[in-house]
C-alpha positions in Angstrom: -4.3 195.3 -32.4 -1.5 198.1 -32.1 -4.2 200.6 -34.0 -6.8 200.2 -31.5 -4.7 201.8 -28.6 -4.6 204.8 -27.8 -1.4 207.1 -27.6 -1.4 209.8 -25.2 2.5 211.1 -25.2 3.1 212.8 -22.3 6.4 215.4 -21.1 9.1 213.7 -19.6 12.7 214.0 -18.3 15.1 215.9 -20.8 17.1 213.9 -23.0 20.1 215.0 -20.6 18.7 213.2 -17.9 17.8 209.9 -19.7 21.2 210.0 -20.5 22.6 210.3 -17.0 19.8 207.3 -15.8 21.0 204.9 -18.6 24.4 205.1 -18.4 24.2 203.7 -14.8 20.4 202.2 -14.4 20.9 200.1 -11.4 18.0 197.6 -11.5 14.6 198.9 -10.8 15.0 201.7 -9.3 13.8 204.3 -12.4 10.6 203.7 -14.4 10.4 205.5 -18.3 7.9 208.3 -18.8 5.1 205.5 -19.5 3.1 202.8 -19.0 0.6 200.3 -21.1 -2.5 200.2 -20.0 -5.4 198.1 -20.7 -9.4 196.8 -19.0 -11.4 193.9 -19.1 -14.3 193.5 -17.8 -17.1 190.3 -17.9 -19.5 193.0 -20.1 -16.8 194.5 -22.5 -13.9 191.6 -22.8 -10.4 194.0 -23.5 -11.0 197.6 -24.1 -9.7 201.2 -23.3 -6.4 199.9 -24.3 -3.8 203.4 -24.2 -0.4 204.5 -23.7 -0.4 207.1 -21.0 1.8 208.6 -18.6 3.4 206.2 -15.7 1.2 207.3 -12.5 0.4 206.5 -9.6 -2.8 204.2 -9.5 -5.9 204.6 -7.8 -8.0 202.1 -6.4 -10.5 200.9 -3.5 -9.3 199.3 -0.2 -12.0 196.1 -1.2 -10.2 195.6 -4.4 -9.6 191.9 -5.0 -6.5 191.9 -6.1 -5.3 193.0 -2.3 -7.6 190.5 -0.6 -7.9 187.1 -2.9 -4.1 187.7 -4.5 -5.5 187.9 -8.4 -2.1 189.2 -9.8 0.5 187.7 -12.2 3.8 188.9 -14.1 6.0 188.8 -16.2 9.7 189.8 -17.2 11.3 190.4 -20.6 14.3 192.2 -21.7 15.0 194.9 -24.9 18.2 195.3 -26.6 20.0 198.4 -28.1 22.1 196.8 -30.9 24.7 198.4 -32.7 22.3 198.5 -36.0 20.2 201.3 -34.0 17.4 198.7 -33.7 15.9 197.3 -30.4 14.8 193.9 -30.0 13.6 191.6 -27.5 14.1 188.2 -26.8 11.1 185.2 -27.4 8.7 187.3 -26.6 6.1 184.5 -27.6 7.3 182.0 -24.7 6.4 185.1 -22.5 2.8 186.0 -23.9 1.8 182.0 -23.6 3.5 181.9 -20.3 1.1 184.9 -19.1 -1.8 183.0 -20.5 -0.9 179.9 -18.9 -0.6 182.0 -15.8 -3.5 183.5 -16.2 -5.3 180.8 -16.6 -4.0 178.9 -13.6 -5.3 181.9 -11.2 -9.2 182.1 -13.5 -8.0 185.3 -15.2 -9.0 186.5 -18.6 -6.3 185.2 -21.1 -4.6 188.5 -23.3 -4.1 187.1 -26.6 -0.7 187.2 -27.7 -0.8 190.4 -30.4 -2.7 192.4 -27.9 0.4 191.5 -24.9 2.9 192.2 -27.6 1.5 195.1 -29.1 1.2 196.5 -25.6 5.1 195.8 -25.1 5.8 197.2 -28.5 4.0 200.8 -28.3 5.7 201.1 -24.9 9.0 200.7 -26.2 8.7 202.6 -29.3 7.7 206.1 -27.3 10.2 205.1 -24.3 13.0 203.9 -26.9 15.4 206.8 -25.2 15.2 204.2 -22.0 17.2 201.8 -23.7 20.8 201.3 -22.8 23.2 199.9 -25.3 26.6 197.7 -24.4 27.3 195.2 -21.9 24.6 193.9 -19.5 22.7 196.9 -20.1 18.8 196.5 -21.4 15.1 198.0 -20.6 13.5 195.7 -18.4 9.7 195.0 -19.4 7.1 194.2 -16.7 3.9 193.4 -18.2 1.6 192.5 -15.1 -2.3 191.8 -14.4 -4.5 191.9 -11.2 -8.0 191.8 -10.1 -9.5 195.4 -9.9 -13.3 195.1 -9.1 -14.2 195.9 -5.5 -15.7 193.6 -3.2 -15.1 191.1 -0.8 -16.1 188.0 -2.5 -14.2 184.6 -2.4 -14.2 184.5 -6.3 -12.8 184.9 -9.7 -13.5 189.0 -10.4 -15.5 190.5 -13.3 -12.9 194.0 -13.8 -9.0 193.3 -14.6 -6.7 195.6 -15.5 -3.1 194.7 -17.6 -0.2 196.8 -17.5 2.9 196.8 -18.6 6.1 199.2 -17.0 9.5 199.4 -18.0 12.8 200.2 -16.2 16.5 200.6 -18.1 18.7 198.1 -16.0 22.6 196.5 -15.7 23.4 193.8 -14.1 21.3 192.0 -11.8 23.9 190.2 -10.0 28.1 191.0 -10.5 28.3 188.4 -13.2 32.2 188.2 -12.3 31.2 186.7 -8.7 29.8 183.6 -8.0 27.0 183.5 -5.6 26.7 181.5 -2.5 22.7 179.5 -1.6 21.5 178.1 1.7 19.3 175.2 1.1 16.0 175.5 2.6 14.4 172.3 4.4 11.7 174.1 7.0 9.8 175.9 3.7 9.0 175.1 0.4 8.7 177.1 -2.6 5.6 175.2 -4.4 3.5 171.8 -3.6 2.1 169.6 -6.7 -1.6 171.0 -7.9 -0.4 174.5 -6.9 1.0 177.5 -8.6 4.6 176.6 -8.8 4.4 177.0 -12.9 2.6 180.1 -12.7 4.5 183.2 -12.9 2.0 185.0 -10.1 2.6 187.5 -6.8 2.2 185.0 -4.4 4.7 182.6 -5.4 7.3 185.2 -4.9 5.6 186.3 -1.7 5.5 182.8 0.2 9.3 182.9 -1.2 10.4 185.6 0.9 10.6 183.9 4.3 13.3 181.8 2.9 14.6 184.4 1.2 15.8 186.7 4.2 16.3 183.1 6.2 19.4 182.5 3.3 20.5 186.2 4.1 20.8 185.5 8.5 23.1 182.5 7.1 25.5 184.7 4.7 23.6 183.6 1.7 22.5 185.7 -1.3 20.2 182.9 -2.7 18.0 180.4 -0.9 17.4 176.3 -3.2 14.3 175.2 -2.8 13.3 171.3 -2.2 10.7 169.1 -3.5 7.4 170.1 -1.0 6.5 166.0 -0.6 10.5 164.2 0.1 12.0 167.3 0.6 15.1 165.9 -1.0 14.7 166.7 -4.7 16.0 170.0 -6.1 13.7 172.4 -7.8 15.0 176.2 -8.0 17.2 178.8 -7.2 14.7 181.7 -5.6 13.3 182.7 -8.6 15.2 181.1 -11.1 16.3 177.7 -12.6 19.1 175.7 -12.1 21.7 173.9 -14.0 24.9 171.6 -12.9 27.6 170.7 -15.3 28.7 167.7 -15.3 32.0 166.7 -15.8 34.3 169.5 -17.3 36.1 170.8 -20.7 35.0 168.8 -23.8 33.5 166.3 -22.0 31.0 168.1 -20.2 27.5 167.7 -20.0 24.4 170.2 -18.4 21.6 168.7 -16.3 18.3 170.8 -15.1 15.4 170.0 -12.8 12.4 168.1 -14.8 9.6 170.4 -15.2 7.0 168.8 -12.8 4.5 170.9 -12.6 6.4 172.9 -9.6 8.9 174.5 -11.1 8.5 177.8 -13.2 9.3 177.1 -17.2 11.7 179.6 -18.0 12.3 180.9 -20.8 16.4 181.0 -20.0 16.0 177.4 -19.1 14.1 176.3 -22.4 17.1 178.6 -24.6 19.8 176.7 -22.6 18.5 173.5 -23.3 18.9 174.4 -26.7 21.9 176.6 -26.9 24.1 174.2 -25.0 23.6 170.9 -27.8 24.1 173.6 -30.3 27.6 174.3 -28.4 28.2 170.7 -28.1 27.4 170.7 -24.8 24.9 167.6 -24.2 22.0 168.5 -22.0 19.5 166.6 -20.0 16.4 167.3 -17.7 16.2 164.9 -14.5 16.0 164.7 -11.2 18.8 165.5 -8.7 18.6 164.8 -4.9 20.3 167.7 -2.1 22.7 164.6 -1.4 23.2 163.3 -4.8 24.7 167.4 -5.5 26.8 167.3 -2.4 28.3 163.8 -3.1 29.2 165.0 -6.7 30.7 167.9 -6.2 32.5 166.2 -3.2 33.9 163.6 -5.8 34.5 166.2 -8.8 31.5 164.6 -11.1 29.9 167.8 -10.5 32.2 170.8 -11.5 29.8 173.8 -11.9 26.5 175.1 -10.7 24.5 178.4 -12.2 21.0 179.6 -11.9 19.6 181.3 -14.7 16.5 183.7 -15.0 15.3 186.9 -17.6 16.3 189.0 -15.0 20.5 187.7 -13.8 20.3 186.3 -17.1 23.3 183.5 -15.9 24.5 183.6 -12.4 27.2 181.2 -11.3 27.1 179.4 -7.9 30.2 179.4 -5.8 29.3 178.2 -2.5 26.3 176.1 -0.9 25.1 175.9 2.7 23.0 174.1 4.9 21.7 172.2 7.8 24.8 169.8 6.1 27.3 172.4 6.7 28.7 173.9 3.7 30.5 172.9 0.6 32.1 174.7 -2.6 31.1 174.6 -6.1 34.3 174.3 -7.6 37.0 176.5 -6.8 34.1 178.7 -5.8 34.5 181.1 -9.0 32.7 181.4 -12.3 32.7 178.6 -13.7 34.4 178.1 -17.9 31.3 176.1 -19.2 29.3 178.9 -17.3 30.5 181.8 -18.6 31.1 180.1 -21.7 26.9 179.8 -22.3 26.8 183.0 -20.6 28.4 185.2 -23.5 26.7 183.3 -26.1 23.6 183.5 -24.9 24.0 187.8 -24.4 26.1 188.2 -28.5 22.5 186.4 -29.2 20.7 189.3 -27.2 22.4 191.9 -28.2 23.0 191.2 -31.8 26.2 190.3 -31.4 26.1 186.8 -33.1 23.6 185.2 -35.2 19.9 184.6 -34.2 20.0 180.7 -35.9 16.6 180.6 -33.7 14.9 183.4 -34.7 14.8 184.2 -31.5 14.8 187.8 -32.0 12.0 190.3 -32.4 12.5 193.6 -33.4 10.1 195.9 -31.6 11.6 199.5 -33.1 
């Protein structure tokens, strides 16, 4: 697939200034000198498929995508390692999680060598872009949306897939635990909907809730099951685990994937990493009042959410209609930070891929 694209290289910034943006990237806030691009249409399936110069886009005010909300995502991560090479991290869970995504929302499904031959040619002309050390990576955005025109309530004939990069650090300050208001007036996803789809308007119904947790001192919001509004599902955008117990006898417990909840690709990896640590791990179901009760009693000594994007972020503090209670002493937690740093040596080359996990892209 890689041979039918198209390369068009284009000028970009000066090696100087690369060097200036990835030695403190933020997150998000600089794009590299290109993008992926790629059509479909009902006629010609996937064609035109090119590496061209990140630009603005162009398109008509009756596109689809703005009126019917035809657009997915996804996120994935490259890594600088010390060997010179960059790799990135199960990039297959992501290309079947865009299909599943895609199919969800009656999109055309990208098979998986064109999505990662697409994320490959990208990094391989931006490889400047990527940081090496520490939390430091490209960020990869591969995206789709409905581009025919027309204001017709139905599946469109024209898509168009790209896929952006940004260098990035940190997400959140992994040294602070962050605090989460519980929301009970909204819900993030109802059973039959899109909740396991990875698509725009997910995030967009999430946002209400979002800047509700900030008016209450929060820098997260939970989200509730949408029928009992008693059973925990997420962490805004991301997964959540509680470890129970603490030191050798500790034990991780996540939210059941029901159908609601996105399946990460963090969460399926720390499922597995943590038996390989000795750290038994179980999917279930845990109630709002069940958490508050255990971490009232101790049964219940850490809480993080985890994500492509924060990677692992502990939970310190967690508020609500209830009132408020600590997670722990309200710092990182050991078990936390312990799957934490494994989890990033695996990244970034740092300890061994047992998995094969790893992809190498350049």
């Amino acid at each position: 697939m890689s041979s039918q694209i198209t390369i068009k290289p284009a000028a970009g910034r000066s090696a100087v200034e690369i060097a200036e943006i990835v030695a403190n990237p933020g997150f998000g806030r600089v794009f590299t000198d290109h993008m992926a691009v790629a059509k479909w249409s009902t006629e010609k399936g996937w064609h035109d498929l090119s590496i061209e110069k990140y630009a603005p886009l162009q398109f008509d005010p009756a596109m689809l995508a703005l009126h019917y909300g035809q657009s997915i995502f996804e996120g994935m991560k490259a890594y600088r390692w010390n060997d010179g090479t960059i790799n990135t991290f199960r990039p297959l869970m992501n290309a079947n999680r865009f299909q599943r995504s895609a199919k969800r929302l009656a999109m055309p499904e990208p098979s998986q060598d064109l999505f990662l031959s697409m994320v490959q040619e990208l990094v391989k002309i931006d490889q400047a872009y990527v940081p090496s050390g520490g939390d430091k990576s490209l960020y990869i955005r591969p995206f789709m949306f409905a581009s025919e025109v027309g204001l017709g309530v139905r599946p469109a004939t024209e898509y168009l897939f790209l896929v952006i990069a940004s260098p990035v650090g940190a997400y959140f300050d992994p040294a602070k635990a962050v605090s989460v208001w519980v929301s009970t007036e909204f819900v993030r996803a109802a059973p039959g909907g899109t909740g396991e789809a990875k698509c725009a308007g997910n995030y967009a119904a999430s946002l209400i809730a979002q800047a509700q947790a900030k008016e209450q001192g929060c820098d997260q919001v939970i989200w509730l099951d949408a029928i009992e509004r008693k059973w925990i599902e997420e962490m805004g955008g991301m997964n959540l685990f509680f470890v129970m117990g603490s030191g050798d006898e500790a034990q991780l417990l996540t939210p059941s994937l029901t159908g609601t909840l996105l399946p990460g690709v963090t969460r399926d990896s720390l499922i597995k990493l943590g038996n390989d640590l000795g750290i038994e791990t179980h999917e279930g179901k845990i109630s709002i009042d069940e958490l508050r009760s255990s971490l009232a009693n101790g049964k219940i000594s850490e809480v993080f959410a985890c994500g492509t994007a924060a990677v692992i972020s502990p939970v310190g503090m967690i508020k609500g209609e209830f009132g408020e209670i600590q997670v722990g002493n309200g710092l990182p937690g050991e078990i936390t930070m312990r799957l934490r740093k494994a989890l990033l040596d695996l990244q970034t080359g740092l300890a061994p891929d047992e998995n094969s996990w790893m992809y190498r892209l350049v």
